[in-house]
N, C-alpha and C positions, 0 to 999 in steps of 0.2 A: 321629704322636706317638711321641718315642723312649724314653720312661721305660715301667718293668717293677712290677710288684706283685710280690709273696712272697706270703705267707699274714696277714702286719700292718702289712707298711711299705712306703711309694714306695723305688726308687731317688734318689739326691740329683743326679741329673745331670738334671732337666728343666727348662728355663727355661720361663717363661708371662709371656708382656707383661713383660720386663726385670725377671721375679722368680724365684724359686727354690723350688722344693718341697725339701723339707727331708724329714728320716723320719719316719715315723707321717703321712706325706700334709700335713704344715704347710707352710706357706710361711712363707718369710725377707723380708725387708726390707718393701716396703711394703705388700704384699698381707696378708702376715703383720698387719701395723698395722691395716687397713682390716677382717680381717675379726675380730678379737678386739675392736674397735670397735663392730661390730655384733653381736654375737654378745654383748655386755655391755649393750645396751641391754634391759631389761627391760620386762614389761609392768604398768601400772598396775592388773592385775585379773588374777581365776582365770580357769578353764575355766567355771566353774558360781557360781551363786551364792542363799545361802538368808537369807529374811529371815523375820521373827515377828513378828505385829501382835497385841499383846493389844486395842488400840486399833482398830475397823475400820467402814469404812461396808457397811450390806447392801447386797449389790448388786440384791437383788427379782427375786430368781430366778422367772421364770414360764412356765408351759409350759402346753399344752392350748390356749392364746391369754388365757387367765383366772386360771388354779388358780396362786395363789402360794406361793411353798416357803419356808415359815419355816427360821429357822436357829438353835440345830442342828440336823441332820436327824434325823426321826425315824422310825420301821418304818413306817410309810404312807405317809409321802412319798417314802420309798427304792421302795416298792411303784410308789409312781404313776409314779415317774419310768420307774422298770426298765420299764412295760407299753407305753412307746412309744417306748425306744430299742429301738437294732439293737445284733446283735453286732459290736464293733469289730473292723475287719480289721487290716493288716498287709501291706509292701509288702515282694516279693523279685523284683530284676531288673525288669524291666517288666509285674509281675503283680504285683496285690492281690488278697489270700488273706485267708481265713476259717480260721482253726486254732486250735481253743482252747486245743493241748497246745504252743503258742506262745505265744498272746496271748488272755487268756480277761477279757476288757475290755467295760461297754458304754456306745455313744455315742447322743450328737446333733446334729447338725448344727444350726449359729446359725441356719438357718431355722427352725428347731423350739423356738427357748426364747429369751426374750428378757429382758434385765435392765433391770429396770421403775424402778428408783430415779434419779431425775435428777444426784442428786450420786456416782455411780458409776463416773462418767470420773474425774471430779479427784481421786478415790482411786486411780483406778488410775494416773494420772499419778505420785502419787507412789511408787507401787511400779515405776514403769518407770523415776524418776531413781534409788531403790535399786538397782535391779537394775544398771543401768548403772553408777555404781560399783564395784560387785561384778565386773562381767565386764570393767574396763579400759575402757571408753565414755564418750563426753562426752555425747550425745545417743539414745536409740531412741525407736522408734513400738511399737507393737502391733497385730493384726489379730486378730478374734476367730478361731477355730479349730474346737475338739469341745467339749462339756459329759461326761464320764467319769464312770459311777460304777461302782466297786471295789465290789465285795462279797464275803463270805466265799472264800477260794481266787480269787480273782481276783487276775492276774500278770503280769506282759510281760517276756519274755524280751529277752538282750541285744543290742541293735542301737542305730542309729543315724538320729535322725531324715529324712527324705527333705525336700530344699526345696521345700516346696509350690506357690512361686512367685520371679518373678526378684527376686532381691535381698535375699532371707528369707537370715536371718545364725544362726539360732537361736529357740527356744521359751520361753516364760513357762508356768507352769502356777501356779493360783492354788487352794489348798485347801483350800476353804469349812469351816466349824465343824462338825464330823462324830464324833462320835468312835468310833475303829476301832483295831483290834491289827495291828502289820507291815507291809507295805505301803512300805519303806522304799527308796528308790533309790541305787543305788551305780551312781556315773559314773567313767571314765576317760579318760585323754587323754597317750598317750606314757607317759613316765615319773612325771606326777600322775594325784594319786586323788584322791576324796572321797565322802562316805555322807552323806543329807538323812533325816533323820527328822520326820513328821508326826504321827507317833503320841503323843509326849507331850504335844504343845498340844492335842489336834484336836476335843478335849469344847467349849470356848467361843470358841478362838482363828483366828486365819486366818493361815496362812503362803505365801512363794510361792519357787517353784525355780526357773531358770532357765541353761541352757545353751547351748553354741554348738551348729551341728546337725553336724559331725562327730565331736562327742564319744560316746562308747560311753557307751551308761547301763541299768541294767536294773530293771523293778520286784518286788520282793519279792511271796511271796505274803500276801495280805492274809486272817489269820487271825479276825477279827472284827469287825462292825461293818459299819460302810460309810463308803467314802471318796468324797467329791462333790469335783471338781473343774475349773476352767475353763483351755483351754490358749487360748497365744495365740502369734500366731506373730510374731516379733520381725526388725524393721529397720534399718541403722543410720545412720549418718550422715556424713560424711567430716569434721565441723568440729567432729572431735579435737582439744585444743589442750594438747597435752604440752608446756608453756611454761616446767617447774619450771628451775629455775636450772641443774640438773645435765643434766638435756638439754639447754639453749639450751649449756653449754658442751660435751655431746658435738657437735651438730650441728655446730659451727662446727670442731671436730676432723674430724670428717667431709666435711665443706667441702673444707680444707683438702688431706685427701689427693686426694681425686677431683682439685682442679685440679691439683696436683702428677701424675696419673697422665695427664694430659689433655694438661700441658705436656713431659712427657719425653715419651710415648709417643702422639704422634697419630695413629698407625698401629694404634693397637689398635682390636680389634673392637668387646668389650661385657664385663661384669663382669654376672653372675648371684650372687642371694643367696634358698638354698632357705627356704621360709617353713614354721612350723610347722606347719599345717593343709593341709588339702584342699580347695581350691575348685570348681565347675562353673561350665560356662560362663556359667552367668544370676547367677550370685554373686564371679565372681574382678574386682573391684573394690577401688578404696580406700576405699569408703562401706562395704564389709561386710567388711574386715579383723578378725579375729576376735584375742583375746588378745596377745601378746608381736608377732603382725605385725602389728598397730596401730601399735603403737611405732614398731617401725624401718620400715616404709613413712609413716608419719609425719615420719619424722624426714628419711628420702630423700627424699619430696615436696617438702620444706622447702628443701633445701640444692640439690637433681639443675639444676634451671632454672640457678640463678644460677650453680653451676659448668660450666655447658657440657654438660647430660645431659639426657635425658628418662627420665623413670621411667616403666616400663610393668611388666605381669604378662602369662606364660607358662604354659601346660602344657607340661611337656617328657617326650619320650622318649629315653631311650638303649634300643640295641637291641644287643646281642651274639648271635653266633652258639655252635653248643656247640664248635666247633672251637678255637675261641680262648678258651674258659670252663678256668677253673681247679676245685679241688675245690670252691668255694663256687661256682662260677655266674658268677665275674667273668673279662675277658679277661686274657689275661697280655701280650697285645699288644695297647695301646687303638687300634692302626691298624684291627685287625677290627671296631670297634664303629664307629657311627653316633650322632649325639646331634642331636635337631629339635626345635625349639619349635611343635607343631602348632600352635598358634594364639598368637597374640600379641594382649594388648588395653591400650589407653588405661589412664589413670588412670579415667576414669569406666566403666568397665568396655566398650565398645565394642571388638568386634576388628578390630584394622586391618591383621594380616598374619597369612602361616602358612607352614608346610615350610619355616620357616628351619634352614638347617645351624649348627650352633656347635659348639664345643670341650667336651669333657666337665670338660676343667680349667678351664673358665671359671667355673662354679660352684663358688662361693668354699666351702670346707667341706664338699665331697659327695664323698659317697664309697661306691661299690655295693659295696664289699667287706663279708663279711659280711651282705649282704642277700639277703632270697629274692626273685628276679623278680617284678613285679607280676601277668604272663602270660608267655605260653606259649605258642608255636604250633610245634608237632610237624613236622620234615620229610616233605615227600613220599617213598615209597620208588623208589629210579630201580636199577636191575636188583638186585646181590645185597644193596645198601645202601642204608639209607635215609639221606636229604640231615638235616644238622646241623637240630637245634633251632633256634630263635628265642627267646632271653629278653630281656624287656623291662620296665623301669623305668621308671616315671613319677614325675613332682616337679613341684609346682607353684612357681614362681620369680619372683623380682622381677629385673626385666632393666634393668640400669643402663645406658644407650647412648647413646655420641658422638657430640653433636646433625649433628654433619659425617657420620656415616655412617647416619641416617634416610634418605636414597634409596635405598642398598640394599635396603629393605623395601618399595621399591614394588612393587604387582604389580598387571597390569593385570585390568578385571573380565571377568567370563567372557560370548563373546557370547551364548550361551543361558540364563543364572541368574547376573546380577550382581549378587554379594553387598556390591558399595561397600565393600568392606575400604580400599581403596585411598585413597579420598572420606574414609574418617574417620582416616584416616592424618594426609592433610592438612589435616582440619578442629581434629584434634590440635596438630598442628604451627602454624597458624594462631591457635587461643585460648592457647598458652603464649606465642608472637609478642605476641600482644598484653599480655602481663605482662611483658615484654621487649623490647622496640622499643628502647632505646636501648643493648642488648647489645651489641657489636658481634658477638660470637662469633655468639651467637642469631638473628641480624637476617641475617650471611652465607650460614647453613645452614639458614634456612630461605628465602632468598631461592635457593638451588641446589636444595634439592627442590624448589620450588613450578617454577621455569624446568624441570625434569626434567620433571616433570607434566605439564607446557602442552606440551613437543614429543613427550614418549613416545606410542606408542599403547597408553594405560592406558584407553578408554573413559570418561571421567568425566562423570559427570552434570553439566547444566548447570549447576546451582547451583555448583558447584563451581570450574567456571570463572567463576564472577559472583565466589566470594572469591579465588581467583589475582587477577584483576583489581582488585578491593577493596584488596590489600594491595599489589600494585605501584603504584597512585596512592598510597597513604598512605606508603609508602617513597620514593618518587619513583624507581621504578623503570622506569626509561623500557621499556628495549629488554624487559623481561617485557612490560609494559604492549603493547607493538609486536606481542609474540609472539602473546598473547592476541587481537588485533584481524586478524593477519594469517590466523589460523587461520580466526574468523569472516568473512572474506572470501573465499575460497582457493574456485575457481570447479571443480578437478577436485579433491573430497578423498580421491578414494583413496590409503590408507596414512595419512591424517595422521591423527591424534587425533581431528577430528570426524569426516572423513570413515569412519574404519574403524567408527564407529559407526553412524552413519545408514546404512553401505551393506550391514554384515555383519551386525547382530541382526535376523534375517529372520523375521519372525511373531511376535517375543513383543510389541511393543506392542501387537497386534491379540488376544491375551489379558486385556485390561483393566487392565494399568499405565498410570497415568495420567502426564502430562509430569511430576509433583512426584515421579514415584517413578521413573520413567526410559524415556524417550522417545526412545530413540536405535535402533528396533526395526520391522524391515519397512517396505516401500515409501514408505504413506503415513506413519507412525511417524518415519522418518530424517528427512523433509521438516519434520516437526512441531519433531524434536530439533532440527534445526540452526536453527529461527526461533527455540526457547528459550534454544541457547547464545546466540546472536547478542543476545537480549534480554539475556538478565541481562549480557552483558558491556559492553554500551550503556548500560545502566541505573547501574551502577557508574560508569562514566565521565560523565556526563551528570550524575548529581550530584553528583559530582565540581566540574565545572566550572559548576553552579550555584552550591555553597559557594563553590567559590572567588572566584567571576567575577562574583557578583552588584554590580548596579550598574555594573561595567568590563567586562561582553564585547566591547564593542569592540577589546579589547588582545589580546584572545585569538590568541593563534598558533594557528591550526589546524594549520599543514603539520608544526609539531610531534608535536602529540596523533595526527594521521591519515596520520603520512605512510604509515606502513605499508599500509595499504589503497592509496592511491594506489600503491604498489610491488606487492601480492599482486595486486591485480585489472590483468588485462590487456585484460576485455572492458567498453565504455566502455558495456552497458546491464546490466552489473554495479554498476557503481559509482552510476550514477544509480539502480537501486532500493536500493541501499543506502545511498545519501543520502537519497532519500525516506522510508526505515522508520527512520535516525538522525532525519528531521527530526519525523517523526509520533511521536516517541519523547517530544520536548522539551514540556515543558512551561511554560519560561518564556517570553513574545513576545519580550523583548530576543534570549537568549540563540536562538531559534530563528532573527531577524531576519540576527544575526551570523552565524550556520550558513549560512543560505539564500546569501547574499552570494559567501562561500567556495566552496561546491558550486557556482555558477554557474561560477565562474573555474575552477577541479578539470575540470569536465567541459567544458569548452571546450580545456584542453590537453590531454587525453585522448583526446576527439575527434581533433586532430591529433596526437597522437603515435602512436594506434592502427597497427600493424603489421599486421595481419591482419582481417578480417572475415569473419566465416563464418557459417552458415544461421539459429544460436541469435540471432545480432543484429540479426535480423530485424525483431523488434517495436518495438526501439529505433531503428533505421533509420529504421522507417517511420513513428513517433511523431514523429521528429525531422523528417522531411519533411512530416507534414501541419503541424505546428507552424507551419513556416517556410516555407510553400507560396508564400505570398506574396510571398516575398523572392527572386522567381526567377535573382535574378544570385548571390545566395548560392549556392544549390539548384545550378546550371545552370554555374555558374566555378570554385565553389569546392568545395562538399560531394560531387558527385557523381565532378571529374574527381581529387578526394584519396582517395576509398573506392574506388570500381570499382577501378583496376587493385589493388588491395589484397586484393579482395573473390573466395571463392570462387562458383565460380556457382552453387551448390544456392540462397545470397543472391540474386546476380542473377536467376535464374530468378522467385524468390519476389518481389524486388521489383515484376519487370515484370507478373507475373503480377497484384498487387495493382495498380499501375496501371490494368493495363486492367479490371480489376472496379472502378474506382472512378472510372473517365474522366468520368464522366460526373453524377457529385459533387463528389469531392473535388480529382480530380489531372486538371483541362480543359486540361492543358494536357502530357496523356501522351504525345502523338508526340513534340514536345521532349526528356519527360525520356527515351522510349524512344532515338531519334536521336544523347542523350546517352550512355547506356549503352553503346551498341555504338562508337562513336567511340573509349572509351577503357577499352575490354573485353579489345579484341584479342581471342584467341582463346578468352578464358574460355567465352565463350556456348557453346561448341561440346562436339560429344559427341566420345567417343575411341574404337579401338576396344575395352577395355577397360569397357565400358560396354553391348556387346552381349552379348545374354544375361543379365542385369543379373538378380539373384535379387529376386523378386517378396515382398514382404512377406507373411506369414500374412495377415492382415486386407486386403490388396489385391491380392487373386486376378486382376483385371482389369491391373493393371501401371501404374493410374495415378500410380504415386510414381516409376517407373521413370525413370532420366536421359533415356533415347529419349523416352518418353509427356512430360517436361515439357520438353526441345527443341521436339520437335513442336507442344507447346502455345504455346511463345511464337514458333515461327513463325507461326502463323497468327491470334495476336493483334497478330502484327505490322502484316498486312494489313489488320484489322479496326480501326486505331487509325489507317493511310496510311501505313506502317514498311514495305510491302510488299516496297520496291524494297531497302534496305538488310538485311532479312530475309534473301530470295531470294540476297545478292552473300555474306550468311553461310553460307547452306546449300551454294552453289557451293562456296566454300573449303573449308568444311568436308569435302565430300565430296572433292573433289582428295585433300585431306590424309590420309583413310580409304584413298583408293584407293594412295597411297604408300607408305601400312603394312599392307597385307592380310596380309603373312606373319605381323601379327601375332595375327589375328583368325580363324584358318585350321582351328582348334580348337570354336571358335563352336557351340550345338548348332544344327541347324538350324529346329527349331522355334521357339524364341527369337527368334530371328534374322530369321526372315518374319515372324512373326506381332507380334513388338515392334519392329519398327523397318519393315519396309520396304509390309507391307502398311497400316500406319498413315500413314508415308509419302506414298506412292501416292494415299492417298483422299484426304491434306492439299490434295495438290497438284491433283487434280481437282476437290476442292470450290473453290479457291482461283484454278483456271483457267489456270495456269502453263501456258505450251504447250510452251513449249522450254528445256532448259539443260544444254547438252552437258557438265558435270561429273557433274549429278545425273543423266543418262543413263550414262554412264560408270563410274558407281558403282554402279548397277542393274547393267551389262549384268555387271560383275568381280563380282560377289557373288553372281549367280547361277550364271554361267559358272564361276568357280574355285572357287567355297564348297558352294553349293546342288547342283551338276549333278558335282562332285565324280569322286563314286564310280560316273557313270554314264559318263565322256567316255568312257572306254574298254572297249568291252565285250568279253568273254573268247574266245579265238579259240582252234580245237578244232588242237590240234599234230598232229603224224605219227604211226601207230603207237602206241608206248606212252610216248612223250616227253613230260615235265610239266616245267614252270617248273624253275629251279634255285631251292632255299631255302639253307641252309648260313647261320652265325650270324653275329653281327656282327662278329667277328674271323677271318671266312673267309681273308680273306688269310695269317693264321698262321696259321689252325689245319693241323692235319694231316691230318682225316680230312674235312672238309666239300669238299675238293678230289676224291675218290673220291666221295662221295654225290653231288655233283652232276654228275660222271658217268653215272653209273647213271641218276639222272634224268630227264637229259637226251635221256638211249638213244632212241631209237624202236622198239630191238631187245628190250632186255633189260628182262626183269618181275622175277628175282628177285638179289637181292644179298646175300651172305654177307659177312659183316665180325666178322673174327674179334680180340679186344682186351679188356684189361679192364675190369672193372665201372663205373668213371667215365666211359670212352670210350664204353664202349656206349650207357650214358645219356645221355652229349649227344647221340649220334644220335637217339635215342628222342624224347629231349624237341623237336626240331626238328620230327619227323613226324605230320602233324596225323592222327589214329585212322579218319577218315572216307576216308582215299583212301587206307590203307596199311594189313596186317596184318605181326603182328611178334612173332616168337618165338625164342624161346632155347635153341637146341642146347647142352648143357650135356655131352657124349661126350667131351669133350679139352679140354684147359688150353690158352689159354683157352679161355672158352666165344665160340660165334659167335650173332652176332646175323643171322637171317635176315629180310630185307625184301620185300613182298610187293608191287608197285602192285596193287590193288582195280580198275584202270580206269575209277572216277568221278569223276577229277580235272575234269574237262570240264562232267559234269553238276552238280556242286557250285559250283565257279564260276558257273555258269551262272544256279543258282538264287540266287544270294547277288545276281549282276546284278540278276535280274529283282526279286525283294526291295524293292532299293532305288531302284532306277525306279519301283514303288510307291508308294515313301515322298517321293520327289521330286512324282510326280503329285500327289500327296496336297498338298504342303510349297504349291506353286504355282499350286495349284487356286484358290486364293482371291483370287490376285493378277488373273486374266483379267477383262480390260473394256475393252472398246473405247476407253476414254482412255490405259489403258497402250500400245495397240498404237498408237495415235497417236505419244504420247510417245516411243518405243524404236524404234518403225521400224518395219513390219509383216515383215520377215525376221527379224529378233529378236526378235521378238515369236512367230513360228511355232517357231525353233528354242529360245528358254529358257523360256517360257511354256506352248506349247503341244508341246514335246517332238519337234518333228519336223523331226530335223535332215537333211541333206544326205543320201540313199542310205539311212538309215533310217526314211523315211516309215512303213512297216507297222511297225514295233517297238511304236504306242501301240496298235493292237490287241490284237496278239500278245500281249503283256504280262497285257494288263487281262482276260485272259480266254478270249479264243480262241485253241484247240487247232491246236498248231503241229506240223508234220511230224518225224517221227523224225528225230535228230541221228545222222549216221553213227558205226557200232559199231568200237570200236579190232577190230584182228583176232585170233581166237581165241577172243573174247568171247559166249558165249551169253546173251539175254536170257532170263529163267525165264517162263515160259508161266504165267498166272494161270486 
């Protein structure tokens, strides 16, 4: 913002929505028009208001449960009453206080006293349509309150009453025939006053007072007598009907400018208008609009819709820092300040948004100059200075906004405490639609929120999308309508609308929100939300096409109404339970008869258009095939050889699997279908090596879900059904095709690897009685010999002298220095090597030398410093033990595999040397190993062994 304050007047250089602030902070042209418009509208009533009934019904004052209090009061029934009230408190901040040198008052609570006379409501009715003329109201209620009575020095200092409850607008106080001295109440409000006296009727008469509850009021001390009085606590109404002639022609003045502001400037944001009073949040409504903002939120209710606006109310803050504050408190640069509508609510008081940003010049006639901040928060102190103050101004506002910029207020609900701000946004937006359906402005902009809705991830409660969908059939909004339906289909919903909610509110449904209050919360919760969005959005549509279609469902276009489904679902046992939960939905026979028809046809193209088949379409699969079992040229020509090669094989696996558990009921004629499968499987059946090692599920410690453990399962249901022979010619390929790729599998741990694939294997194949298949021999002997025996083929051979391997890094060819170390190494002579370099150089030697077979120190005498290397001489024994180690762990890996069917099967030479470990010129090494003390390994020379 480029406009400056003084000490009393804007600069004239600031435009605001194609207007002009003028000096003394006015505005020129129409804004100027718009707000001396409103600002002219008055209200039909005061602050307060007092009536006198010489004329009055008793109301049968009774206390004790029996004891009735004649009127007027007299010294003993002031007595009685006084001995079983309490001393009236008084409320400050979020305490209620006892203080007499405040409030020296005493009560009863309406459980404690009851008004016995039957015609004491319809007196009081007519002092509640009094009183409502008096305060500018068309309509109030009443709620009984306290029973009070005043005695000598009794007083209530000055404050303002607290709303007892949501949508309490102000107080009634009724005061019974008493007669007392003083006691008189003086109220304020801004710049009106007014003083109620009850002391000159108060000997035979009844009077009653009545205020708004931010009005200032205080009670006099009451210098004799005794005052009885009943308070009540007052409600109002929204169906104010300020109809006189001279509103109906401002309204339509005001009309008038709003389209005009709508029609130039449809880039504008919002127009604010400060209301005279102060509301909280359970009272800032248009039912409890208090004095002169009755009027004009009356009058904007009236005209906002039809011109292209919604009306809402605001609590707002602007917030300045003290850097930018002038000698009053205000910025002199309004770029320093911030201005937010913490909470934003509906006409019927519901809030439907907050932490909106706006313009401080947007509010039409406000102006912080000259005013004392409402609060106040003190900067931190950061070294010799402490950080600017924070002053902050509140206003409560009427927010005039451009039914086309209602999405910007959307904001999505929180996934741990969703307060549906969002849901009553467009429950808003949805009941003004309907006072406006043939708008067209109306009808556009709320047809762009609700589409905003349906694809943001605003988390909205079911219901919610049941009215999205309500109002796209009643508009005949097709492609919302689509959007809606494609949502409740959508088979992976992460990110979208329902799914972000089924998948992210983790635990709060399992705190007892129920699906009506929102259901889109932890595991089983998500599961729940998504069959309630799906309902209510089916529900809409379904009666929908009841009203419409009764009597003609035959004409019914489905591909219309559904094609969307038919495009989001991609898995064809998607669509069939969601044709089943649409058809269990319906409640008319025609109209279901017509449905059933259509979903026969839908999922029969589906079926063949299906692209892919995977594990989850298993149940439909297999529903489908026992269905159609019968029909074996279907099953056997057509269903099997269009799905298998489509199909991945965790499917295939499961189907065959279900076969052969069910041979023998359901599917007698399993060799066929199995015979089918593999036919036109091709390589699916088959495991990869990517698949050894295969991490084992928490809950299946044994590995039976593992891809190895259900290969293995349907090989041997192979045989067990007559599948044996084409089983057996899969396992051959398969392993050919493993032993092609072992550089892939090279990494494999080996426990895994024996214990999940080949010793399960091995027992397949002897349970099973195979005697020979030189692939799957092949594939045994390379998986032991290069994978398993690994780290044993070669075992460590004791060099010359003091000669050890060369290591040097992976860029030995350039480096500089790994050329010299392995030198030295290599020596058979040399034990010590100086290498003298800087501190980076020295450390890649360092890091290269493992600490077990080298010491190494740093002569730091002369620049550089030298790195001195030591060989230890147990390069040989280190090695040695790391062999023997893992020739252990081999022993170990292949112990389990030994049985006289493997040595069959592999050959009884390869059977001795990868089974039993006993290769060629190493026959003793399985002793040696395993236990028995083998003779001293020759000592490099120079080397003393330490005497223990």
């Amino acid at each position: 913002m480029d406009f400056s304050r003084t000490l009393g007047q804007y600069s004239t250089n600031k435009k605001v929505g194609g207007d002009v602030l003028g000096g003394l902070g006015r505005y020129t042209g129409w804004r100027g028009q718009l707000l001396e418009a409103l600002d002219s509208i008055q209200a039909a009533g005061k602050i307060a208001a007092f009536n006198h009934y010489p004329a009055f019904t008793n109301p049968g004052l009774t206390i004790e449960e029996d004891r009735l209090i004649p009127l007027p009061l007299c010294e003993n029934d002031a007595q009685a009453i006084k001995s079983v009230c309490r001393q009236a408190p008084f409320g400050r901040g979020d305490e209620t206080l006892v203080d007499t040198t405040v409030r020296n008052t005493w009560e009863l609570d309406p459980s404690q006293f009851r008004l016995a006379n039957p015609q004491w409501a319809s007196f009081l009715e007519s002092i509640l349509k009094d009183t409502a003329k008096g305060l500018g109201l068309t309509q109030i209620t009443a709620k009984p309150h306290k029973l009070l009575l005043y005695e000598q020095g009794s007083f209530f200092k000055r404050h303002k009453d607290s709303e007892k409850e949501r949508g309490m607008i102000g107080t009634l106080v009724v005061c019974l025939p008493s007669q007392h001295e003083g006691a008189d109440v003086d109220l304020s409000f801004g710049s009106q006053h007014s003083a109620f006296a009850t002391a000159p009727t108060s000997k035979f008469d009844l009077s009653s007072m009545a205020w708004f509850s931010d009005v200032t009021h205080e009670v006099k001390e009451l210098r004799s007598g005794y005052r009885l009085v009943l308070t009540y606590k007052i409600f109002g109404s929204s169906q104010t009907n300020l109809s006189a002639s001279s509103i109906l022609s401002q309204t339509e003045n005001l009309k008038a400018m709003l389209v005009n502001w709508r029609a130039k400037y449809p880039q504008a944001e919002n127009l604010m208008y400060p209301l005279d009073h102060q509301y909280t949040k359970s009272s800032l409504s248009l039912d409890n609009m208090k004095g002169r903002d009755r009027a004009v939120c009356s009058s904007l209710q009236n005209i906002c819709s039809a011109a292209g606006f919604y009306l809402m109310f605001a609590h707002m803050t602007h917030e300045e820092t003290e850097e930018g504050a002038g000698s009053y408190g205000y910025s002199d640069d309004d770029e320093e300040g911030s201005t937010t509508l913490d909470t934003v609510y509906a006409p019927d008081g519901s809030d439907v948004a907050s932490g909106v940003s706006v313009e401080l010049a947007n509010i039409l006639g406000y102006s912080i100059k000259d005013k004392d901040p409402d609060s106040e928060e003190e900067g931190d102190f950061t070294g010799n200075e402490s950080a600017p103050s924070k002053f902050r101004y509140h206003k409560t506002v009427a927010l005039v906004l451009p039914k086309t910029k209602v999405r910007e207020y959307l904001e999505p609900n929180s996934y741990t405490r969703p307060d549906y701000k969002v849901d009553r946004l467009i429950e808003m937006v949805c009941k003004d639609l309907g006072k406006s359906r043939d708008h067209k402005y109306t009808r556009q902009a709320a047809v762009n929120l609700l589409t905003s809705a349906a694809t943001r991830n605003l988390r909205l409660r079911p219901t919610t999308f049941g009215l999205i969908t309500k109002w796209a059939l009643e508009l005949g909004e097709t492609e919302l309508l689509r959007i809606c339906l494609r949502i409740t289909a959508q088979e992976d919903n992460r990110g979208s609308n329902l799914g972000m909610a089924s998948s992210q509110f983790t635990g709060y449904y399992e705190s007892g929100r129920t699906l009506s209050s929102w259901s889109g919360y932890g595991s089983t919760g998500g599961t729940e939300y998504k069959q309630e969005h799906e309902s209510q959005v089916l529900k809409e549509l379904i009666d929908y096409l009841s009203r419409s279609y009764a009597g003609k469902e035959d004409i019914i276009h489905w591909d219309h109404w559904l094609q969307s489904i038919n495009t989001a679902v991609t898995r064809i046992g998607t669509l069939e339970a969601f044709c089943e939960r649409f058809r269990s939905s319906i409640q008319s026979k025609p109209l279901e008869e017509a449905f059933a028809s259509w979903s026969r046809s839908a999922l029969d193209q589906k079926l063949e258009a299906q692209a892919n088949w995977m594990e989850k379409d298993h149940p439909f699969a297999l529903k489908t095939l026992k269905s159609r079992r019968s029909d074996t040229e279907w099953v056997l020509q057509r269903f099997l050889p269009r799905m298998v090669p489509r199909a991945d094989r965790n499917l295939l696996w499961a189907l065959l699997h279900s076969f052969s558990a069910e041979r023998s009921t359901v599917f007698t004629n399993a060799k066929d279908l199995y015979l089918c499968v593999f036919k036109h499987s091709g390589q699916r059946l088959c495991i990869s090596e990517g698949d050894f090692g295969f991490c084992r599920r928490w809950d299946d410690p044994m590995g039976s879900h593992t891809p190895c453990s259900k290969f293995i399962r349907m090989l041997e249901e192979s045989y067990a059904i007559g599948a044996g022979k084409e089983a057996l010619d899969l396992l051959e390929k398969n392993c050919a095709r493993l032993v092609e790729k072992k550089h892939a599998w090279s990494t494999v741990d080996d426990h895994e690897l024996t214990n999940g694939l080949l010793v399960p294997l091995v027992k397949m194949l002897e349970k099973l009685g195979v005697a020979s298949a030189q692939p799957v021999q092949q594939f045994l002997e390379v998986t032991l010999r290069d994978r398993i025996h690994a780290r044993i083929n070669t075992r460590p051979v004791k060099l010359e002298g003091w000669s050890h391997e060369p290591l040097g890094c992976k860029a030995s060819e350039r480096c500089r220095d790994c050329p010299a170390l392995n030198q030295f190494l290599t020596s058979p002579t040399d034990r010590t090597w100086h290498f003298s370099a800087g501190a980076p150089r020295r450390s890649h030697i360092e890091m290269i030398l493992p600490n077990a077979n080298y010491s190494q120190t740093t002569l730091k005498n002369k620049s550089p410093h030298t790195l001195v290397v030591t060989k230890r001489g147990t390069h040989y024994d280190k090695a040695l033990e790391r062999w023997q180690a893992a020739y252990q762990q081999v022993e170990h890996t292949v112990g389990g595999m030994r049985s006289e069917y493997l040595k069959g099967f592999i050959g009884e030479e390869k059977y001795r040397e990868l089974i039993l470990l006993q290769k060629p010129g190493q026959e003793d090494l399985c002793s040696r190993v395993l236990g028995v003390k083998r003779e001293a390994d020759y000592d490099p020379p120079g080397v003393k062994r330490p005497r223990m």
